[in-house]
C-alpha positions in Angstrom: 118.8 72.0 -21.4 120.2 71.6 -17.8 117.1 71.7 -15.2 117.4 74.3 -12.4 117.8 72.9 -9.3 115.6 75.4 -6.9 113.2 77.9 -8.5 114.1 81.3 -8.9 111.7 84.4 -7.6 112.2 88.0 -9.6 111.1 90.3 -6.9 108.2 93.0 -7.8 110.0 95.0 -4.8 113.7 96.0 -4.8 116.3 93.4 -2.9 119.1 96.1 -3.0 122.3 94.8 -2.3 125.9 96.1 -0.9 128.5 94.1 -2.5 131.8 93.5 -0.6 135.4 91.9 -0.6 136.5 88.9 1.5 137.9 92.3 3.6 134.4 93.4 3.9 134.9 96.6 2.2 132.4 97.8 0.6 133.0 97.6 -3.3 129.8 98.1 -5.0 125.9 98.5 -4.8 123.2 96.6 -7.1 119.9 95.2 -6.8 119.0 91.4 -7.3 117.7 90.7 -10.1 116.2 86.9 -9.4 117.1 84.7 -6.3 116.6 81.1 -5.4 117.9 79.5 -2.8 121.3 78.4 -4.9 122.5 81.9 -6.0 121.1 85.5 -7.5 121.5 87.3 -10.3 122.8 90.9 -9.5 122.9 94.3 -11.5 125.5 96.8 -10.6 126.8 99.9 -12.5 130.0 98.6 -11.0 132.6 96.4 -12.7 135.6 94.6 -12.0 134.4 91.3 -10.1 135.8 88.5 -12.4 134.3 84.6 -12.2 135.8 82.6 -9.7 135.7 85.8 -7.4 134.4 85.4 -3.9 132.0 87.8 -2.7 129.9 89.1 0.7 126.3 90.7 -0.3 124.5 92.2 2.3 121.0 91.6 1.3 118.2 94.0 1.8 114.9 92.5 1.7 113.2 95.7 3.4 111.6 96.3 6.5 114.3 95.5 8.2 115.2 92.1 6.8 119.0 91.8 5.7 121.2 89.0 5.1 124.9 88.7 4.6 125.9 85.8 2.4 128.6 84.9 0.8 129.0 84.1 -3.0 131.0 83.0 -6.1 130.7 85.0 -9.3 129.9 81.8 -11.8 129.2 84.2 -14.6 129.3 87.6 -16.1 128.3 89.9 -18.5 126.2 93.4 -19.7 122.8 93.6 -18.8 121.0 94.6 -22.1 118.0 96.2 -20.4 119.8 98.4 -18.2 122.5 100.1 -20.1 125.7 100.4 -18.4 124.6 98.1 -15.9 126.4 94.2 -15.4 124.9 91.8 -14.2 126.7 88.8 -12.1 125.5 85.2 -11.7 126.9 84.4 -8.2 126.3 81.0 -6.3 126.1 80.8 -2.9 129.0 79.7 -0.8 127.4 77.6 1.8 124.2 75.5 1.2 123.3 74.5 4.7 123.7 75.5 8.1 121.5 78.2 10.2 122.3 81.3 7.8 122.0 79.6 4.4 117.9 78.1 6.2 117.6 81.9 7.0 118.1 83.0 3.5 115.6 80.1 2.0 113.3 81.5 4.5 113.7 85.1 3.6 113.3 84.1 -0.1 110.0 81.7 0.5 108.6 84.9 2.1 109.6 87.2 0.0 108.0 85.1 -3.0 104.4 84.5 -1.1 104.3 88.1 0.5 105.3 90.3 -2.7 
């Protein structure tokens, strides 16, 4: 089995997310359903985004904490706890630079605080 290469954190809060094109329009709401600092895994009632898809998430971490970051939809399919739900596998566009050490920061908080 391929080894993960960050750890993921399953929030005990809601990290809701709005789910946009490369237009920014929004296209869809969900929640994250685990996060590391390499990608999330997202549920949305919504359905249409197809692998290989670029995305912008808005990331809600609450109390005022948001993030837009952009992702690739690596994977796809129905969430079998939620029904009707899908969820999304997406991988983060960018892996360095000033927002992408905000997000790991965000996350690393997010896991210790909750």
């Amino acid at each position: 089995m391929r080894e993960r290469g960050a750890v993921r954190v399953v929030p005990q809060t809601p990290v809701t997310v709005v789910i946009e094109t490369q237009d920014l329009q929004p296209v869809a709401f969900g929640a994250v359903a685990n996060i590391s600092e390499n990608g999330a895994c997202v549920w949305t009632p919504e359905a249409g985004f197809s692998v290989g898809e670029r995305l912008i998430l808005l990331l809600s971490f609450g109390e005022g904490e948001s993030l837009q970051a952009a992702g690739l939809v690596v994977w796809s399919g129905p969430d079998r706890l939620h029904e009707g739900a899908l969820r999304y596998g997406l991988q983060w566009a960018a892996t360095s630079g000033p927002q992408h050490a905000r997000l790991k920061s965000l996350i690393r908080a997010y896991q210790t605080s909750h």
